[in-house]
N, C-alpha and C positions, 0 to 999 in steps of 0.2 A: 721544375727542371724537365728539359724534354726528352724525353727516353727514344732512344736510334734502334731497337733491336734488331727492327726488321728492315732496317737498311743492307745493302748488296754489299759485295765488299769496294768495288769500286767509288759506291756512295759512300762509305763509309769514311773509304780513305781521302777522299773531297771535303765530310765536313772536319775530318781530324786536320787537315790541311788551313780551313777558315777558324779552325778553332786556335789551333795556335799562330795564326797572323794576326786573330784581334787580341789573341791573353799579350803579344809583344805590345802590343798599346799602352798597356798599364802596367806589366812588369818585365821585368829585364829578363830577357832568353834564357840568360844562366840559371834564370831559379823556375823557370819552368822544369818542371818534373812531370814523367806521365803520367803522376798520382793525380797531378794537376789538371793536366789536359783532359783526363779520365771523368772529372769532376766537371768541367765546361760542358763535354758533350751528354751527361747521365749514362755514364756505361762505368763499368770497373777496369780497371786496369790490367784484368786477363781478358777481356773482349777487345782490349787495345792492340793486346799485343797477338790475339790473332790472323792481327791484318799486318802486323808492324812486327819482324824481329826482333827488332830492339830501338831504345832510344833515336840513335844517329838514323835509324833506316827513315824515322819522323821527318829527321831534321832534310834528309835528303829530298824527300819528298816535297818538301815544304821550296826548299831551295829549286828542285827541278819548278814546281807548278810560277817561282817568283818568272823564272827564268823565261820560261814559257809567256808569259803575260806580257814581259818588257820587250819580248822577239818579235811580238805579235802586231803588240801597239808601233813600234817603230818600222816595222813592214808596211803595216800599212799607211803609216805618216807619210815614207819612200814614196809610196805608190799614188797618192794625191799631191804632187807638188813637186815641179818640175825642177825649179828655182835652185842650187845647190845648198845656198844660205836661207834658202826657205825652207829649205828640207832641214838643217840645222833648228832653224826655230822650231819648227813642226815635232821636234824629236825631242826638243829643252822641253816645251810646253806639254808633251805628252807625258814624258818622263814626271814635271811639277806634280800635271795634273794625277797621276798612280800615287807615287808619294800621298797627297794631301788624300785620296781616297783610303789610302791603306799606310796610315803611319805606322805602325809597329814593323814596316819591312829593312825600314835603314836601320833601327836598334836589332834587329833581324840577321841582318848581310853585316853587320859590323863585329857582332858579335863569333859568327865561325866564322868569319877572315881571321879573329886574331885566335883562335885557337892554338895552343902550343901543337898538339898531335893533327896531324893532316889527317884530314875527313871527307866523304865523299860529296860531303856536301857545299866545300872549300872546293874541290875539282868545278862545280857545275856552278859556282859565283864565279870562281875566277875564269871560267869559259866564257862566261858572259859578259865578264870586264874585258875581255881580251873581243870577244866580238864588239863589243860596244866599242871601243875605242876604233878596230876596224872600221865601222862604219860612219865613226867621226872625220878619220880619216881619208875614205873614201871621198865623201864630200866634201871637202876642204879641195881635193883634189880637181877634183872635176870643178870646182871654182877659178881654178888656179887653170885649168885645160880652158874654162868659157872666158877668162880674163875677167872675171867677176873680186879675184883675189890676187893680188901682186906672184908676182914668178918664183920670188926668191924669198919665198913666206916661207916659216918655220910650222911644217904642218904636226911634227910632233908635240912641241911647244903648245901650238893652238888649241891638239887635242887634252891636253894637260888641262890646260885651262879653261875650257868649255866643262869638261868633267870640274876639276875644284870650284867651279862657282855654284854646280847642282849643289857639292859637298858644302860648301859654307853656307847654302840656305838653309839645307837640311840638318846643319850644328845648330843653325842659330833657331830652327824650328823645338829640337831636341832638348834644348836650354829654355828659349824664353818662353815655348808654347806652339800650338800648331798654328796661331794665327798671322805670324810669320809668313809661314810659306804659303803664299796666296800666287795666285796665276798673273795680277798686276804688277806685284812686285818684281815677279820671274820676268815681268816682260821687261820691264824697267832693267834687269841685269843683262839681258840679252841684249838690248840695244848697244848696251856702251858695248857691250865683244863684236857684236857687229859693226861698229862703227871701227875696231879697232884690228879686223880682219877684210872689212871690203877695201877693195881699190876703188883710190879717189876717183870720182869724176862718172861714178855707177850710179 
């Protein structure tokens, strides 16, 4: 077991951050305890909590750093790829590809969305779902500005459904195994939405 003593607190709070993204790998958020986490990194559970208030301030941190990673990678997808519907794939595929790097995030994000008691950690997911659909949005639109996309496309609709096809990879990843969610597969599900969002004759 590797002993963190003399880590800063900053670092500290980085690896309590990857320690509990990989414990969601193998068990369910709910039963992570800091007793737990405490035990992953080799420290006790008052060295935990002198970086961390409490439990939720973990859970927040954990939620801000997902958040942070998903803003970052789709920025920069934005910014190589002019195409609106490429910029779409660009964002499916990047999105796949975190996922399949870091699966404990969707047993992760699923778990405080359904939280009975609002958390702060439930404010900084659903900021993200809410910018993420934004920027689904966005470009659907700017499709629909370049004539790439029909006029009288239902762009809510389409964001709906660009999001529930990540979600159903990532059920059936959940269920059958992580070798589901592969990047070929992803592509294979994007083509038929793109087939079912470009105007003909593109």
């Amino acid at each position: 077991m590797t002993r963190t003593n003399k880590l800063t607190s900053e670092e500290r709070k980085k690896r309590t951050v990857q320690a509990v993204i990989e414990l969601c790998q193998t068990i369910e958020p709910a039963s992570i305890t800091t007793a737990v986490i405490a035990e992953k990194m080799g420290v006790t559970q008052g060295a935990l909590f002198r970086h961390f208030p409490s439990k939720d301030s973990i859970w927040e941190e954990v939620a801000k750093w997902v958040s942070e990673q998903i803003q970052a990678l789709f920025y920069k997808t934005l910014n190589t790829e002019d195409c609106p519907i490429g910029n779409l794939e660009s964002m499916y595929m990047a999105h796949i590809s975190f996922i399949a790097q870091y699966p404990g995030v969707p047993r992760l994000l699923f778990s405080q969305l359904h939280k009975v008691q609002k958390t702060a950690s439930q404010r900084v997911i659903s900021t993200l779902m809410n910018l993420y659909h934004l920027s689904i949005k966005q470009q659907l639109a700017r499709g629909i500005e370049r004539g790439k996309i029909d006029a009288d496309f239902d762009i809510e609709s389409a964001s709906s459904m660009y999001i529930g096809s990540i979600q159903g990879l990532v059920m059936q990843a959940l269920i059958r195994g992580s070798d589901v969610l592969t990047l070929s597969k992803a592509k294979k599900i994007f083509a038929l939405y793109r087939r079912s969002i470009e105007k003909q004759g593109n």
